[in-house]
Structure formats: structure tokens, C-alpha cells
C-alpha positions in Angstrom: 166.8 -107.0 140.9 165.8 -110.1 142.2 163.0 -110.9 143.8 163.1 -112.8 147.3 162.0 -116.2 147.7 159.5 -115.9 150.2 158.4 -111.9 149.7 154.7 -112.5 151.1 157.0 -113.5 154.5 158.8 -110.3 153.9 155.5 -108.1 153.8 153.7 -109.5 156.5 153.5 -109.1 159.7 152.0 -111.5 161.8 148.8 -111.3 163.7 148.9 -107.6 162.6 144.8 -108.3 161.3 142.5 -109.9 163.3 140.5 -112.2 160.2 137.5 -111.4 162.1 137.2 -107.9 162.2 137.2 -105.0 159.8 140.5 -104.2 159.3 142.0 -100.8 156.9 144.5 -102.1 154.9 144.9 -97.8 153.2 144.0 -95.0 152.3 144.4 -93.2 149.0 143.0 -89.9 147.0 142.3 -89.7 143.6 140.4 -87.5 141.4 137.1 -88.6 143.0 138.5 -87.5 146.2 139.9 -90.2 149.4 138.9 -93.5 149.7 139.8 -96.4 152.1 140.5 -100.1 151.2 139.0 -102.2 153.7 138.9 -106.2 154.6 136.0 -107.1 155.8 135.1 -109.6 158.3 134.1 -112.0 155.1 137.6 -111.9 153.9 136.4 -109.1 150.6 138.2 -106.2 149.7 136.3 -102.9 149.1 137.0 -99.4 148.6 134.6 -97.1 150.1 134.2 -93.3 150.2 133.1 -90.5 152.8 129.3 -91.6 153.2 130.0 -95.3 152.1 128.3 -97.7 154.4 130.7 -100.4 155.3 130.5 -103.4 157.3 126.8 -101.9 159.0 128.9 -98.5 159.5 129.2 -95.3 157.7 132.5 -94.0 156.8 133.1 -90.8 158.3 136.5 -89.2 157.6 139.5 -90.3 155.7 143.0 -89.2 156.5 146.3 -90.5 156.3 146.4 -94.0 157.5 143.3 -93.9 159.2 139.7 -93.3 159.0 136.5 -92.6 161.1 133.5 -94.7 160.9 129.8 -94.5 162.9 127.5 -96.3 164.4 125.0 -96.0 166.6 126.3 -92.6 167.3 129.5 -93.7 168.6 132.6 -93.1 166.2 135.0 -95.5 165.8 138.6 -95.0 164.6 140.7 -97.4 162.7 144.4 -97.0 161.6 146.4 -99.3 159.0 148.3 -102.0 161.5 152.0 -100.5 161.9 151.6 -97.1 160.4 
């Protein structure tokens, strides 16, 4: 199979991230349990657990494509862009 000439066109989709915000790029579980993969607002990619502080909020929930986070006592939901 050949691969496209412009595949990072092909798997985009434009404007779907905001580069300043905190932005879920997925969600997986493993055998340490569900974890998210988060951009951050600096541009660095980290994969936090349930508990996990993360950008000055702590990761509530993980589910399919999305995940819960606090602050301040107000929860805040975000969802991988075109899931």
C-alpha cells in the first residue's frame, strides 16, 4: 500500500483545536486502568490518570472520547474534536 503524499492533510481537520486551550486528543485503558492524552496550552503532550492534575485541573472521569475535569468546583467536560 502506498502511502499518500500529503497524509498529515488527510488526518487533520482544520481549526478542530484551538492551540490555546487544553484540548483531548484520546482516551485509552490499559492494565493501569484509563488514561487521557491531552495537549496542553504550551503545545506538550501528557497522559494523565483519574486524580492527575492537569493544566491547574484535576481529572475527574474518563470515558470514551471524553473526559471530566474540576475546578474550582465546577466540572468541565471535554470531548476529542469530531468524535
Amino acid at each position: 500500500m502506498a502511502t499518500p503524499n500529503d497524509p498529515d492533510k488527510l488526518a487533520t481537520q482544520p481549526d478542530a483545536l484551538p492551540l490555546s486551550d487544553l484540548a483531548l486528543l484520546g482516551t485509552l485503558t490499559g492494565p493501569s486502568g484509563p488514561q487521557a492524552l491531552l495537549r496542553l496550552p504550551s503545545g506538550k503532550i501528557s497522559r494523565a490518570a483519574p486524580g492527575d492534575e492537569v493544566g491547574g485541573m484535576r481529572l475527574t472521569a474518563i470515558g470514551v472520547g471524553e473526559v471530566n475535569l474540576t475546578k474550582g468546583g465546577r466540572v468541565y467536560r471535554l470531548t476529542v474534536p469530531g468524535a
